[in-house]
Biopython code that builds the backbone (N, CA, C, O; Angstrom):
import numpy as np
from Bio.PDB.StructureBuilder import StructureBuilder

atoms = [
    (1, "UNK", "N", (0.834, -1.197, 0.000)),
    (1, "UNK", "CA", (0.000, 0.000, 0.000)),
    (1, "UNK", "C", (0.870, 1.249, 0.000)),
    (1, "UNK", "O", (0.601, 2.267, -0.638)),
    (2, "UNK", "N", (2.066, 1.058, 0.866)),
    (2, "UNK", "CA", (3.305, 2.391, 0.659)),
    (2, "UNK", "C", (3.500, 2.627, -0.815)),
    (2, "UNK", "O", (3.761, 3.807, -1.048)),
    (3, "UNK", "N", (3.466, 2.084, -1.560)),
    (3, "UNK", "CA", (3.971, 2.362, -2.779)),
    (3, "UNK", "C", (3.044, 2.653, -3.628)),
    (3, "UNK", "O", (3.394, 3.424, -4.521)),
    (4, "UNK", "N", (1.730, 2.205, -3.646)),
    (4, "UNK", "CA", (0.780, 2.348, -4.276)),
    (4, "UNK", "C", (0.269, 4.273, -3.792)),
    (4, "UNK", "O", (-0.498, 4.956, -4.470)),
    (5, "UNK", "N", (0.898, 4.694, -2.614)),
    (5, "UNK", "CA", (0.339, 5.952, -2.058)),
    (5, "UNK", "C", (1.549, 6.824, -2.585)),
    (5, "UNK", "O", (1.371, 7.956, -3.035)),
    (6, "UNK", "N", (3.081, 6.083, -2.481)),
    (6, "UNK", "CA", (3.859, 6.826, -2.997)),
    (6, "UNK", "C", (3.569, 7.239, -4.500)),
    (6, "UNK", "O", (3.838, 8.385, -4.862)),
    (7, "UNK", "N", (2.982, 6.246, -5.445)),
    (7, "UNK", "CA", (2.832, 6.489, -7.056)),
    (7, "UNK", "C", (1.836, 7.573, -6.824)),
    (7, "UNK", "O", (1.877, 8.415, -7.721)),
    (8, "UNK", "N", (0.836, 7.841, -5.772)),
    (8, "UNK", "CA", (-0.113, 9.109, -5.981)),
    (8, "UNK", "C", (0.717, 10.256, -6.141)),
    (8, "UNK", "O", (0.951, 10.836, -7.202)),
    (9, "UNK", "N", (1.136, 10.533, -5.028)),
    (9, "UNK", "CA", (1.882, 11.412, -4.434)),
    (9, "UNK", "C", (2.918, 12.253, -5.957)),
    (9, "UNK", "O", (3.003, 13.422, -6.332)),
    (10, "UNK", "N", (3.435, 11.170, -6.377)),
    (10, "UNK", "CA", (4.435, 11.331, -7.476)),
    (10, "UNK", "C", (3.200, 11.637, -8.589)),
    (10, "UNK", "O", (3.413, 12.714, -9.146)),
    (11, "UNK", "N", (2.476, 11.251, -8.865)),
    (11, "UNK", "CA", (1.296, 11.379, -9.722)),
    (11, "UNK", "C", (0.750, 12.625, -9.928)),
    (11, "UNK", "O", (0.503, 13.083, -11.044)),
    (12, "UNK", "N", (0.505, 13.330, -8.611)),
    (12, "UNK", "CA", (0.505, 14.285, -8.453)),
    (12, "UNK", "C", (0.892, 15.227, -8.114)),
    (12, "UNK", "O", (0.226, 16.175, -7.696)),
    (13, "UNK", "N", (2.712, 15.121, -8.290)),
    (13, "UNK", "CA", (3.837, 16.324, -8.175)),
    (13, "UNK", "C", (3.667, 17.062, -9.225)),
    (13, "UNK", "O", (3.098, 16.776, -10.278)),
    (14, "UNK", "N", (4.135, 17.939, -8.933)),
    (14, "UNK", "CA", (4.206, 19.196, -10.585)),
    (14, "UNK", "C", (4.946, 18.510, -11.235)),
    (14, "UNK", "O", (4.736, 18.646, -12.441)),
    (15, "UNK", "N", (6.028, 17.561, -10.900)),
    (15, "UNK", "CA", (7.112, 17.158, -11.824)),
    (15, "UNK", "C", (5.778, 16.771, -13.710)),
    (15, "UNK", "O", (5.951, 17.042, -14.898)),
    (16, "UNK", "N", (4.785, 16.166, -13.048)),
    (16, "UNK", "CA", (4.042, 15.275, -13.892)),
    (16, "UNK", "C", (2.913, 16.549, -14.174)),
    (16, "UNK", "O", (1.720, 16.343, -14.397)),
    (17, "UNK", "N", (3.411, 17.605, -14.129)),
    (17, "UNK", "CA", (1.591, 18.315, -14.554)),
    (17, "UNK", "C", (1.325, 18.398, -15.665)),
    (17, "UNK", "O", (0.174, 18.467, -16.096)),
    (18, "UNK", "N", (3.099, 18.410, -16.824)),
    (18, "UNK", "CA", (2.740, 18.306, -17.968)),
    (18, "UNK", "C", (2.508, 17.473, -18.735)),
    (18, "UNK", "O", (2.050, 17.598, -19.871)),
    (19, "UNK", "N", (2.922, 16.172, -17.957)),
    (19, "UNK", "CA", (2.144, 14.787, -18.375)),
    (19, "UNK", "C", (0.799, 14.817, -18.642)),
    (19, "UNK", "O", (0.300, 14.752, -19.765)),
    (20, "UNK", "N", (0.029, 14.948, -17.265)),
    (20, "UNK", "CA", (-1.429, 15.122, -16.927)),
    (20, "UNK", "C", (-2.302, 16.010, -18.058)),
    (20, "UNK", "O", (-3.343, 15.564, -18.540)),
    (21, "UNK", "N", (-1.921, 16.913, -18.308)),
    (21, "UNK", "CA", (-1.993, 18.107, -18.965)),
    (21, "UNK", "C", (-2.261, 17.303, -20.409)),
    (21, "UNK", "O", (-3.402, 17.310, -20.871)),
    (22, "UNK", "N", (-1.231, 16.643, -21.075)),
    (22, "UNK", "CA", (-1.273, 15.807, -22.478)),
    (22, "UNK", "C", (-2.281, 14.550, -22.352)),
    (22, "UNK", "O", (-2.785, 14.014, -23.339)),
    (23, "UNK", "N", (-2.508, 14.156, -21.058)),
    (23, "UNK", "CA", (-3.338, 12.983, -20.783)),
    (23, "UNK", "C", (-4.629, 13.269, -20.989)),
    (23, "UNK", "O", (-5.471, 12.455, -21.370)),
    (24, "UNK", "N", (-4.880, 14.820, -20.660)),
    (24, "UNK", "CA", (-6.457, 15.250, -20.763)),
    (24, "UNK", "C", (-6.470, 16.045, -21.684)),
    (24, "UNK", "O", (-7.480, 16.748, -21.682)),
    (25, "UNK", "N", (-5.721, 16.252, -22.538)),
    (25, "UNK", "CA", (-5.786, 17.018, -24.060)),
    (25, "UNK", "C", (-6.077, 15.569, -24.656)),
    (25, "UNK", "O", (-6.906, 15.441, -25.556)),
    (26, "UNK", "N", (-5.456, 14.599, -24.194)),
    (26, "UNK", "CA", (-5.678, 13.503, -25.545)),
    (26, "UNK", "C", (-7.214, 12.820, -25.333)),
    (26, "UNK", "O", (-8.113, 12.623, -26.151)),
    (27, "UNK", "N", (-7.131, 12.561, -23.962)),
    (27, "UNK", "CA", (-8.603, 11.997, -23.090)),
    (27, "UNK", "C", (-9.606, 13.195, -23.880)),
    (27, "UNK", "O", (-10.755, 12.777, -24.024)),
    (28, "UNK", "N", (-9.412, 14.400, -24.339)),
    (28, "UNK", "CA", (-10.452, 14.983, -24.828)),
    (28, "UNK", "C", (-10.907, 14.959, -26.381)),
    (28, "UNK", "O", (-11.958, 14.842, -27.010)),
    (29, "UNK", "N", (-9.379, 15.155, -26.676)),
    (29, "UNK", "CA", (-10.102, 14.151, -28.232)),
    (29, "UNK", "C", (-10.082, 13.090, -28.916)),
    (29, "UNK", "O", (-10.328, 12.892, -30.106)),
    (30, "UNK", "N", (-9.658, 12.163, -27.784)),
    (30, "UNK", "CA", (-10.403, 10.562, -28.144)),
    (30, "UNK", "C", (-12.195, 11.015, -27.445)),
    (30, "UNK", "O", (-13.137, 10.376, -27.914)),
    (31, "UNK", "N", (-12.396, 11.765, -26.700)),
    (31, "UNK", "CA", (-13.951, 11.835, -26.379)),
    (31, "UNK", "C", (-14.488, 13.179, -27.790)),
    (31, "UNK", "O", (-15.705, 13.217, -27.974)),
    (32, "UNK", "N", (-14.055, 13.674, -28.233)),
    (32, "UNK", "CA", (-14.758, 14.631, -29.180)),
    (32, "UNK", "C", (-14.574, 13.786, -30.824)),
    (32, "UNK", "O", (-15.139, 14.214, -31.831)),
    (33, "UNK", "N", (-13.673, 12.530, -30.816)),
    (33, "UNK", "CA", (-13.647, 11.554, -32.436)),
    (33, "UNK", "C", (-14.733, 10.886, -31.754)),
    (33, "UNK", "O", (-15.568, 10.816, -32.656)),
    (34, "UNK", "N", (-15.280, 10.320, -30.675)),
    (34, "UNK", "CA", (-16.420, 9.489, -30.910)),
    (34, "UNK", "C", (-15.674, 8.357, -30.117)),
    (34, "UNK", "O", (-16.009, 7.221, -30.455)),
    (35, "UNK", "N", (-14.634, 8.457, -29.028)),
    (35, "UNK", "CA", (-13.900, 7.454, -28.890)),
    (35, "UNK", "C", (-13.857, 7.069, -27.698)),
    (35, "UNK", "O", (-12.815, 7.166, -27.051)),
    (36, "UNK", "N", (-15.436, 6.354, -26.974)),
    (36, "UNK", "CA", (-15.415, 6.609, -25.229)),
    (36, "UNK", "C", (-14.513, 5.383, -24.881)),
    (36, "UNK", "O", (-14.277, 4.346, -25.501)),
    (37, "UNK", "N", (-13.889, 6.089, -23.091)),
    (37, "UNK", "CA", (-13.270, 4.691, -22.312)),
    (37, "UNK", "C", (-13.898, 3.314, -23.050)),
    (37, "UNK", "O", (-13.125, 2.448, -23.460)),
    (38, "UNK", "N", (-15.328, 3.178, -23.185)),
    (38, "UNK", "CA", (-15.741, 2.075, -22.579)),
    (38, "UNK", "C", (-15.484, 1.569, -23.932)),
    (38, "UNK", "O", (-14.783, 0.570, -23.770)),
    (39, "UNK", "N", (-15.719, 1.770, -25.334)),
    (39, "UNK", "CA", (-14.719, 1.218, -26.466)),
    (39, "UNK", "C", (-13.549, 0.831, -26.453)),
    (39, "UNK", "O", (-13.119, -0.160, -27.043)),
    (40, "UNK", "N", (-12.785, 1.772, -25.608)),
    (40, "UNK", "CA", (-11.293, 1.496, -25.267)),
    (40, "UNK", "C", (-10.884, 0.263, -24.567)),
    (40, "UNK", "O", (-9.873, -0.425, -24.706)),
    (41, "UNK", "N", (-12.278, 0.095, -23.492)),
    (41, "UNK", "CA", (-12.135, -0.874, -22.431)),
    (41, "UNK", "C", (-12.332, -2.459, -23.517)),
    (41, "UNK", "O", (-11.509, -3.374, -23.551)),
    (42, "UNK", "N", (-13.428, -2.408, -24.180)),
    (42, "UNK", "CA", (-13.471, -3.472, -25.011)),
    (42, "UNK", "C", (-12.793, -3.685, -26.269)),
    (42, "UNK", "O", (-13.062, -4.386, -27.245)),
    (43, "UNK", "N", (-11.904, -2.949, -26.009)),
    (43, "UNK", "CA", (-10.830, -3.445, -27.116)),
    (43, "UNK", "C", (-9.718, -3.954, -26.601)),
    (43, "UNK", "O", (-9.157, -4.839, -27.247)),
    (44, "UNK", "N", (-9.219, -3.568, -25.482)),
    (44, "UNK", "CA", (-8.417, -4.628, -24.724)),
    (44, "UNK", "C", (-8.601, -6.042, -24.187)),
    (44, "UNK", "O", (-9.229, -6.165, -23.136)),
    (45, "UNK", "N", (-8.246, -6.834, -24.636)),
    (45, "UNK", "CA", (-7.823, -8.496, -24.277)),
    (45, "UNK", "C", (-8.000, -8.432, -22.615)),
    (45, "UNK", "O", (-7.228, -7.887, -21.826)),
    (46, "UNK", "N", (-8.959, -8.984, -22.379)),
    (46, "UNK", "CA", (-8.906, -9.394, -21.008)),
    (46, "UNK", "C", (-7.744, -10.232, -20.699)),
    (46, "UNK", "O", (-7.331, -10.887, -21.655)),
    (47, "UNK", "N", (-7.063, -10.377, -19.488)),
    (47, "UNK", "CA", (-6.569, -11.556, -19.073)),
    (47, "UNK", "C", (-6.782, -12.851, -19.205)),
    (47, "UNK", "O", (-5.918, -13.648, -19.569)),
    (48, "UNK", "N", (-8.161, -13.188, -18.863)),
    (48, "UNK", "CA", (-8.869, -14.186, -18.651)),
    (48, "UNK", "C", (-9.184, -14.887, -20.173)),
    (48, "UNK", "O", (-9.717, -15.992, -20.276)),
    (49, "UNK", "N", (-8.730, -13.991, -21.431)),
    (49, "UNK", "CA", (-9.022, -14.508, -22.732)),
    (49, "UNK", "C", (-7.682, -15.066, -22.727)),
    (49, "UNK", "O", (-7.772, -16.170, -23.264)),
    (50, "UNK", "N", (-6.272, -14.799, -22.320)),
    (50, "UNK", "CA", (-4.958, -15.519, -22.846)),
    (50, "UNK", "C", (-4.969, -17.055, -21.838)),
    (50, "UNK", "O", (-4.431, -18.127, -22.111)),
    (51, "UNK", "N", (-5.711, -16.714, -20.727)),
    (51, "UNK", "CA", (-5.432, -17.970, -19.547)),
    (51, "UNK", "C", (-5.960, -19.515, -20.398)),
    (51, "UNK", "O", (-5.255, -20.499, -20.625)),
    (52, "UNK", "N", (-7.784, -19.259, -20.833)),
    (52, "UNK", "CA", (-8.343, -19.857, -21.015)),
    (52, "UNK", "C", (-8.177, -20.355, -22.508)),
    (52, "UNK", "O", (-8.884, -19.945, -23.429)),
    (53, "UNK", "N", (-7.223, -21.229, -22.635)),
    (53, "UNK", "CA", (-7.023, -22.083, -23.447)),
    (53, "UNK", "C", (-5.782, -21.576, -23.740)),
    (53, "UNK", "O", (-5.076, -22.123, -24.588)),
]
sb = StructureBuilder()
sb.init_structure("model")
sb.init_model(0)
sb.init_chain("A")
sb.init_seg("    ")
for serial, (resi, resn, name, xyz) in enumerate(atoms, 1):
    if name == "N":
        sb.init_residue(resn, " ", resi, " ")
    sb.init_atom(name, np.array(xyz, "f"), 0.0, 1.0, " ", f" {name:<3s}", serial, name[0])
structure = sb.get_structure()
């Protein structure tokens, strides 16, 4: 859990604002092409598809 609180922390240093910054410029126009999470979500390979078989 230390590390999982440390990645916030770092997540949310300025070091990363201009990361963040490109993350929600891009998060905005994959949402203004027509391109929601939840497409995104079903286009990724579950885990559970490489296990099973």
């Amino acid at each position: 859990m230390d590390a999982f609180l440390q990645g916030v922390k770092g997540f949310w240093s300025l070091k990363n604002l201009g990361a963040l910054l490109m993350l929600f410029v891009l998060a905005t126009v994959l949402a203004y092409s027509g391109l929601t999470p939840e497409r995104v979500a079903a286009a990724i390979p579950r885990p559970s598809e490489f296990t099973s078989g």
